[in-house]
C-alpha positions in Angstrom: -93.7 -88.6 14.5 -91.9 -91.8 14.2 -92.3 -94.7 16.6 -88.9 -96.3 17.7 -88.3 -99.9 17.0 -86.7 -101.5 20.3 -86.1 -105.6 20.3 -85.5 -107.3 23.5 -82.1 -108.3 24.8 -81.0 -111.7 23.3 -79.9 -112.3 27.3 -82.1 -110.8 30.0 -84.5 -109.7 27.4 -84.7 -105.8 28.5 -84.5 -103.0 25.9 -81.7 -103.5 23.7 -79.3 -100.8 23.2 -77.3 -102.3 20.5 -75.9 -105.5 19.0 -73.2 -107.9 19.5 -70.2 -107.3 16.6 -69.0 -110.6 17.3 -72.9 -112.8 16.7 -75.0 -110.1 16.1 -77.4 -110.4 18.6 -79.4 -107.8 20.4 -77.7 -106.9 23.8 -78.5 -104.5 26.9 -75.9 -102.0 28.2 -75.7 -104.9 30.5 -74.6 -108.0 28.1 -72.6 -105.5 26.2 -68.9 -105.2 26.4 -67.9 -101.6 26.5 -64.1 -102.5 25.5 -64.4 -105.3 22.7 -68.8 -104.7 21.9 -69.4 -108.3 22.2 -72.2 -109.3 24.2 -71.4 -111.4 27.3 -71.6 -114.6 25.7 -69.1 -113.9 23.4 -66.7 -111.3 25.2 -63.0 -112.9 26.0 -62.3 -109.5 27.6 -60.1 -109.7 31.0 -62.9 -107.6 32.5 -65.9 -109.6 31.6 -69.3 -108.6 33.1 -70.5 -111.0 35.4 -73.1 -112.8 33.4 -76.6 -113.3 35.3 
């Protein structure tokens, strides 16, 4: 059995569920843009996630 690698959040530091195509950082579901796949820092999506 293999163990999963999972790397924090670049943001909030949760589980990562993916990176950032824009700076390639680790981002949660939550600093993730569904849309454009940047993370929040990055988005310039009309329906930006409220950053914390």
């Amino acid at each position: 059995m293999q163990e999963t690698l999972t790397y924090p959040c670049s943001i909030c530091n949760e589980a990562a569920a993916g990176i950032c195509v824009y700076c390639t950082k680790d981002a949660c579901p939550n600093h993730r843009c569904d849309k454009c796949k940047r993370c929040s820092d990055c988005c310039d999506c009309e329906l930006r996630r409220n950053k914390d």
